[in-house]
C-alpha positions in Angstrom: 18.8 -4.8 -1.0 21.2 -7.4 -3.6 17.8 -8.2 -5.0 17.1 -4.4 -6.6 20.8 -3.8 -6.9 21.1 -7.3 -9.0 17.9 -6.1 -10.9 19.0 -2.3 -11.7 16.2 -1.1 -9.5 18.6 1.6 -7.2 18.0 4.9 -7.5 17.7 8.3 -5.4 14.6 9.2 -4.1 12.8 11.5 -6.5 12.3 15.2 -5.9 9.0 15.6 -7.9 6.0 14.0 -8.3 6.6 13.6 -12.6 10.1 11.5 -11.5 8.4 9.8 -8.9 6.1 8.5 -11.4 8.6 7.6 -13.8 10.6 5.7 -11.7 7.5 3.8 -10.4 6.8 2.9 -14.2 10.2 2.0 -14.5 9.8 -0.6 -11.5 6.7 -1.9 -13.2 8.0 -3.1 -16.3 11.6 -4.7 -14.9 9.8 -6.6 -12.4 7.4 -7.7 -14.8 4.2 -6.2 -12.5 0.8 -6.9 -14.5 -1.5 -5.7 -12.4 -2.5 -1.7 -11.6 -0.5 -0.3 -9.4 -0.7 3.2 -7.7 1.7 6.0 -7.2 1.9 8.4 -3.7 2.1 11.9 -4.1 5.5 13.1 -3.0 4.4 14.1 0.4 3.7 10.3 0.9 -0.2 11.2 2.0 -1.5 7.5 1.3 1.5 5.8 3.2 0.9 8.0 6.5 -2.5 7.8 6.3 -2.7 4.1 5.7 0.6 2.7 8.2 1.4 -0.4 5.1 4.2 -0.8 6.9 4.5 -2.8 9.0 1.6 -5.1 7.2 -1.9 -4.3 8.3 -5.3 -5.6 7.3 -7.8 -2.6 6.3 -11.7 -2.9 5.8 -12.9 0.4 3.6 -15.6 1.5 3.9 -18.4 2.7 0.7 -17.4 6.1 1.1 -13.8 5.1 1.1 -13.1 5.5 3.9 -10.7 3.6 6.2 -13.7 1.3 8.7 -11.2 -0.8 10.2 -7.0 -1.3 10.4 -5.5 -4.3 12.4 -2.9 -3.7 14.4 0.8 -4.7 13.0 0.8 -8.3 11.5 1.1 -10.7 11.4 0.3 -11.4 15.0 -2.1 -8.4 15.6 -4.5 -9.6 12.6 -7.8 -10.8 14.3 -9.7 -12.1 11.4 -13.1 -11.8 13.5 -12.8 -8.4 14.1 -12.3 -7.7 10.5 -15.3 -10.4 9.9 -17.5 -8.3 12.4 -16.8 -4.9 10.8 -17.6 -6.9 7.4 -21.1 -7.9 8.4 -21.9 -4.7 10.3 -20.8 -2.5 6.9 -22.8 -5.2 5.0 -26.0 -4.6 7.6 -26.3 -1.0 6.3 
């Protein structure tokens, strides 16, 4: 993308987890991100497991667990399902 290239945010994908993490702090502070952010291992186990892309809309659960996923967005978001699956986790 001209927008990382222009900000000097290009580089090859990392071959360890320790570069992977350096890069990501790297991001961070030339973006000028302020709030936490989280790194995937290098097997990319949260990004299969939660499909970000494209966007989604999740509901976790107490355990952590994943209680509902939208379909791709924006036109498979259904508020009301989200909303239901809301107020039955709240219900237990």
């Amino acid at each position: 993308m001209d927008s990382n290239v222009k900000a000097g945010l290009v580089f090859t994908n990392p071959k360890g987890f320790e570069e992977r993490v350096n890069l990501a702090g790297m991001c961070a502070v030339k973006l000028g991100i302020k709030f936490p952010a989280l790194v995937d291992n290098i097997a990319n186990t949260t990004e299969i497991a939660y499909t970000g892309w494209p966007d989604r809309l999740y509901v976790i659960n107490r355990d952590g667990r994943i209680a509902y996923k939208s379909d791709a967005g924006p036109y498979g978001f259904d508020p009301s399902r989200v909303r239901a699956t809301l107020q039955r986790l709240l219900a237990h």
